[in-house]
C-alpha atoms as one frame of an Amber mdcrd trajectory, in Angstrom:
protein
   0.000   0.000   0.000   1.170   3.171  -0.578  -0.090   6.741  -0.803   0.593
  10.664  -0.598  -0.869  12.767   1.630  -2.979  15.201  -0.615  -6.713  15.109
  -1.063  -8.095  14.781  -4.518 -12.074  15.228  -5.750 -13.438  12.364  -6.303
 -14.916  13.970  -9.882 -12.820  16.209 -11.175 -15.982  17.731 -13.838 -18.635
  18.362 -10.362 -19.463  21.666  -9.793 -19.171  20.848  -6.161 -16.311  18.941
  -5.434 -15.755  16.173  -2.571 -12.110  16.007  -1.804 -10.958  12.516  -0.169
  -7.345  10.849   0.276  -7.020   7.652  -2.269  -4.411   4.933  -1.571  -2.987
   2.367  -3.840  -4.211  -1.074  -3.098  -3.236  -3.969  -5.631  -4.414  -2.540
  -8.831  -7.119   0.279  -7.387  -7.132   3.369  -6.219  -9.573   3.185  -3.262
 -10.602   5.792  -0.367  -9.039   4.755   2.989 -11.604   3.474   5.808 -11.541
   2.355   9.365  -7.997   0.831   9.720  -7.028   1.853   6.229  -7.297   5.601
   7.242  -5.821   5.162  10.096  -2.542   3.652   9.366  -2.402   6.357   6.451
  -2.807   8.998   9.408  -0.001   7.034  11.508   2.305   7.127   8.229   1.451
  10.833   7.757   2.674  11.449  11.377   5.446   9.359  10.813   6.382   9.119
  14.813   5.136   6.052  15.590   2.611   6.431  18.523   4.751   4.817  21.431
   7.631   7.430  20.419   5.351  10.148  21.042   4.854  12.635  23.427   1.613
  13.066  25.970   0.378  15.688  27.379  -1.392  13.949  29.931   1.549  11.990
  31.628   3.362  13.259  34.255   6.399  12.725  36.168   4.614  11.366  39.344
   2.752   8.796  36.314   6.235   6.958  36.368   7.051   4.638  39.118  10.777
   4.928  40.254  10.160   1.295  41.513   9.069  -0.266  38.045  11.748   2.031
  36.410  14.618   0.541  38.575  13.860  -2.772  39.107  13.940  -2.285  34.994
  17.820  -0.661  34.933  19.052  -3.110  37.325  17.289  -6.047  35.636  19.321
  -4.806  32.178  22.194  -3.795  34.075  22.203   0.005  33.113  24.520   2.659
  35.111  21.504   4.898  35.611  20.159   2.586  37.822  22.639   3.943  40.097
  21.593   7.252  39.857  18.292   8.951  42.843  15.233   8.955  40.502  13.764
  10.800  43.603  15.481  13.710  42.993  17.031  12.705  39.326  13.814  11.417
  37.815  13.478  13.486  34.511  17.398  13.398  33.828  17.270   9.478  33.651
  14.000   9.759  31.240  15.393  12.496  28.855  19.060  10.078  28.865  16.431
   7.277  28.309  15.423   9.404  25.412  11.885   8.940  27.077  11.339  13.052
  26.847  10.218  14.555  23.611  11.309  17.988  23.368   8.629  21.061  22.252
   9.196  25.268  22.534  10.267  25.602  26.317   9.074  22.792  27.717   9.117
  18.597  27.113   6.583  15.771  27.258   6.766  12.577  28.842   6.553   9.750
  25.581   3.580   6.945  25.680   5.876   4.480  25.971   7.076   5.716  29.088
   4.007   4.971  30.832   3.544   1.392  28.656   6.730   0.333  30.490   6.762
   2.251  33.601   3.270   3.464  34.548   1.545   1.377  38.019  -1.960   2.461
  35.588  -0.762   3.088  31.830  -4.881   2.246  31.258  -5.316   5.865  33.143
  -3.781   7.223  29.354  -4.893   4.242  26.831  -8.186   3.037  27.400  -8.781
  -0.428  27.825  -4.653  -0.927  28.347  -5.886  -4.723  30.156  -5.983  -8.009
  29.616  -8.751 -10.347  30.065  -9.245 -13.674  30.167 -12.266 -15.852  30.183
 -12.857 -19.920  30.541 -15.207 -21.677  29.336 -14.710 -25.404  30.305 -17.021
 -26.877  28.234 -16.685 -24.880  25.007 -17.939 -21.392  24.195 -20.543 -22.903
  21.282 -20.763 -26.172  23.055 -21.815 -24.163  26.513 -21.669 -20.854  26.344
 -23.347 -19.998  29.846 -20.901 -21.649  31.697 -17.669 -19.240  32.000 -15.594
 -18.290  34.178 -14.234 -14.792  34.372 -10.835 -13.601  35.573 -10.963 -10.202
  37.089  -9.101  -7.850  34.267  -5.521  -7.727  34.391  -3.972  -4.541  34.574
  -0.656  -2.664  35.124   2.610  -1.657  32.584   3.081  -4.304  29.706   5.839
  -6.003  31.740   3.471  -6.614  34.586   0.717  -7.395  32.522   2.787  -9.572
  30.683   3.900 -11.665  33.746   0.412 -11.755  35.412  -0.667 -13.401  32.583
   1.485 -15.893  32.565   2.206 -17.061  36.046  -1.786 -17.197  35.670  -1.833
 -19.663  32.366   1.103 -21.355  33.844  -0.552 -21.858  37.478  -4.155 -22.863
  36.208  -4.349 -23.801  32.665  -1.033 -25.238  31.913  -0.252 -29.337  32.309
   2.385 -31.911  32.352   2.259 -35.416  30.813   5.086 -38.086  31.965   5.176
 -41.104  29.763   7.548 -43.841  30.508   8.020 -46.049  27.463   8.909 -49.755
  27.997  11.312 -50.089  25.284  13.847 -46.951  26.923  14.924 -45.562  29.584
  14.194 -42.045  28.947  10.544 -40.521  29.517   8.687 -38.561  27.038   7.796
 -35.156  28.356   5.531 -33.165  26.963   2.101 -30.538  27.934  -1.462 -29.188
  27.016   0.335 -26.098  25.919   4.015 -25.259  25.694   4.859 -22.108  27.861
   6.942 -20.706  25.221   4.762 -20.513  22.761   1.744 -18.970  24.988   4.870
 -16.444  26.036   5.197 -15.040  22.807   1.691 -14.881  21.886   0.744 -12.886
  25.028   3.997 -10.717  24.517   3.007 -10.046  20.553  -0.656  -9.114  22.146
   0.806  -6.754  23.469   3.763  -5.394  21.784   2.183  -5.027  18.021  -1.382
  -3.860  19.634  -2.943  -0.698  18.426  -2.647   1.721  21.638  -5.144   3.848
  20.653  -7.772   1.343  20.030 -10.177   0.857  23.149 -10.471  -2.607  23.211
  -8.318  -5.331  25.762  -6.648  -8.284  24.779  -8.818 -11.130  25.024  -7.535
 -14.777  25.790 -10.374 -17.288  25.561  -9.705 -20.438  26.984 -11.551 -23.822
  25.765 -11.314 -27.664  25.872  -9.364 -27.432  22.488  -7.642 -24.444  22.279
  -6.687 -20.908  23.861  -7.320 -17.976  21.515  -5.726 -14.690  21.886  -7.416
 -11.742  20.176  -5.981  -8.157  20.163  -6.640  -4.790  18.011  -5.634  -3.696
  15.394  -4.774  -6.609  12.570  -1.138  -6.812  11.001  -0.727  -4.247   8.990
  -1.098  -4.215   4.885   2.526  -4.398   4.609   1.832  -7.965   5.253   0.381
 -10.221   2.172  -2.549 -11.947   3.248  -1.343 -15.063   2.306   1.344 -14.790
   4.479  -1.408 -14.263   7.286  -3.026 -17.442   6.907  -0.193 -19.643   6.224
   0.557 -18.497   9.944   4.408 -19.301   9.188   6.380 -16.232   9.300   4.850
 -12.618   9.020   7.616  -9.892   7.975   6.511  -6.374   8.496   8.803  -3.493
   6.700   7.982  -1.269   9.868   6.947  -2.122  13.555   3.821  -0.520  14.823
   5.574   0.388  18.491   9.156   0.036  17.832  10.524   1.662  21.186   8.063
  -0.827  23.414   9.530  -3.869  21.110  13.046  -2.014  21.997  12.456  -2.014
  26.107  11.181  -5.499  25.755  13.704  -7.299  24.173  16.198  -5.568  26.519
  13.833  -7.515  28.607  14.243 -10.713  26.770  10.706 -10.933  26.081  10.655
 -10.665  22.492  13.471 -10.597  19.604  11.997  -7.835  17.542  12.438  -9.525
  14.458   9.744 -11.005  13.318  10.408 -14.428  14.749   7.688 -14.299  17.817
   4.873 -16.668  14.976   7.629 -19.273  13.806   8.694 -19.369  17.465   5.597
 -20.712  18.690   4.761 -23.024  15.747   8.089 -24.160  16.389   7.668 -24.719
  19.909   3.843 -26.639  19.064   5.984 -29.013  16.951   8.465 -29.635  19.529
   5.552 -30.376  21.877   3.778 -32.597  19.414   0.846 -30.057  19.161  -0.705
 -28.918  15.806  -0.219 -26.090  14.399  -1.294 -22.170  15.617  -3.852 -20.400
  13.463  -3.957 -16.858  12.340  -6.709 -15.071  11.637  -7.656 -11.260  10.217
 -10.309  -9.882   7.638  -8.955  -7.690   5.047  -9.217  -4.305   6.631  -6.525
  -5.750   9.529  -8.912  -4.774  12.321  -7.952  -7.177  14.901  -5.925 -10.459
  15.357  -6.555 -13.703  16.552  -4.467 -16.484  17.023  -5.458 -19.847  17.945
  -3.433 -22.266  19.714  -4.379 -25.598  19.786  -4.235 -28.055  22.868  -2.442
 -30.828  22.613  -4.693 -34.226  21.147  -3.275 -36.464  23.966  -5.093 -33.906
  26.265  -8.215 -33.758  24.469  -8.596 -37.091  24.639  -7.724 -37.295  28.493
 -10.719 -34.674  29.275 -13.307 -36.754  27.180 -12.426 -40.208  29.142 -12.728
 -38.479  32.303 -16.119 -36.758  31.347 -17.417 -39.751  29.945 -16.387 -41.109
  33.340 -18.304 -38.888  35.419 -21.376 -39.481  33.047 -21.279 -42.798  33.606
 -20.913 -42.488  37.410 -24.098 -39.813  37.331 -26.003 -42.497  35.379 -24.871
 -45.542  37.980 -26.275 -42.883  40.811 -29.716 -42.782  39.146 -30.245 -45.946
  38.527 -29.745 -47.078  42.126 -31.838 -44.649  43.317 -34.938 -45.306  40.867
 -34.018 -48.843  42.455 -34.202 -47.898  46.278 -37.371 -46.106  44.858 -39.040
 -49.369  43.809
């Protein structure tokens, strides 16, 4: 896709004229809408969002805590230095500070990394998950809701996970007869639920009111966040679900602070990661999936079959025992 930023009518010959932007897609020339318009707008302003600076966020918005424990975790020298009485010196050598006439403002992505409440600025900032143990078509009354998850991305990011990791994700031991050494192997490989909830995240659209939602279901946990990969990205690629190689990043500093982290690489490798890590495991395959205006993105990670299978003996179990209790009391009954 690509376009200039100068409005055209849309007939040249009308008296009265209606001027609108046009963008090249494939062969046409079409009018940009919804997520079309607003990556043109984003490429117009050419500072990516999480680079810019906010009016709204203030000095006391930054916790010296998170920012710390993040310089000693990276082992910077500033984490040496008072932020109680040095605070704006380390953000402006963090090149966190955007500089206007006689004054500066505090960038977004200070208060994505280092904010107790970056939601206060981005609405909807959160992550929420929901369960539905029997499947959301199969039984979609019974759910169980986890109270929203909130906090900077780091925090969100690790909530998340000692949460997945505490309640949804299992071991299986199997000790084959013909070896020595077990087979080891789970519902859902940490790794790869790691850098789905980190790409959540990292690539979400900040100024898009929605959470990230992470549906949980016999079969699968789906991760759905706002906006869709962008139209640098052939659709094909998309629902291959292989490899998906942007020529820009829409919040490059947050992928910067995170990978200092060791959360992400930054390099496109966060989708082959995790279908590599569902092979390892012996799981199928992740799905992607987008419409064609890139609105949102959902990824779908299946559970592994030897789970699956594990659930319906044991339900099929407790039906029979339900149907045993019945029948002897119709019997008493009598």
């Amino acid at each position: 896709m690509s376009a200039d930023h100068t409005k055209v009518p849309d007939q040249i010959t009308a008296k009265q004229k209606t001027y609108n932007y046009y963008i090249r897609y494939n062969s046409s020339s079409i009018v940009p809408k919804d997520e079309y318009e607003r990556e043109l707008i984003n490429l117009a302003n050419r500072m990516p969002f999480d680079d810019r600076g906010n009016d709204d966020i203030k000095l006391t918005d930054i916790s010296p805590l998170l920012l710390h424990d993040y310089l000693v975790k990276v082992k910077s020298s500033l984490a040496d230095i008072s932020l109680t009485d040095h605070m704006e010196d380390v953000l402006e050598q963090m090149d966190l500070l955007e500089a206007v006439p006689e004054v500066w403002r505090i960038k977004n992505v200070a208060a994505m990394m280092f904010s107790e409440r970056p939601d206060r600025f981005f609405r909807q900032a959160q992550i929420e998950i929901v369960l539905f143990p029997e499947g959301r078509e199969k039984n979609p009354n019974n759910l169980i809701e986890v109270e929203p998850i909130r906090g900077s991305v780091p925090q969100m990011i690790e909530k998340t996970l000692s949460y997945l990791n505490t309640n949804i994700i299992k071991k299986q031991i199997i000790k084959p007869k013909d070896r020595a050494q077990s087979i080891t192997f789970f519902n859902y490989p940490y790794q790869a639920l790691e850098e789905a909830v980190v790409n959540s995240l990292y690539h979400r659209d900040w100024t898009i009111r929605e959470p990230v939602e992470i549906i949980v279901e016999p079969e699968r946990i789906s991760i759905l966040s706002f906006s869709g990969p962008n139209h640098t990205i052939p659709m094909e690629d998309v629902q291959k679900g292989i490899s998906l190689r942007s020529r820009r990043y829409r919040n490059r500093r947050l992928g910067e602070f995170l990978k200092e982290l060791d959360l992400t690489e930054g390099r496109a490798t966060g989708i082959p990661t995790i279908q590599d890590e569902l092979k390892d495991n012996g799981s199928p395959q992740a799905t992607i999936e987008t419409d064609e205006e890139r609105t949102y993105f959902l990824i779908d990670i299946p559970c592994h079959p030897d789970f699956i299978k594990e659930q319906f003996v044991l339900n099929k179990d407790v039906v029979k025992d339900v149907v045993k209790d019945v029948v002897k009391e119709l019997s008493e009954r009598q």
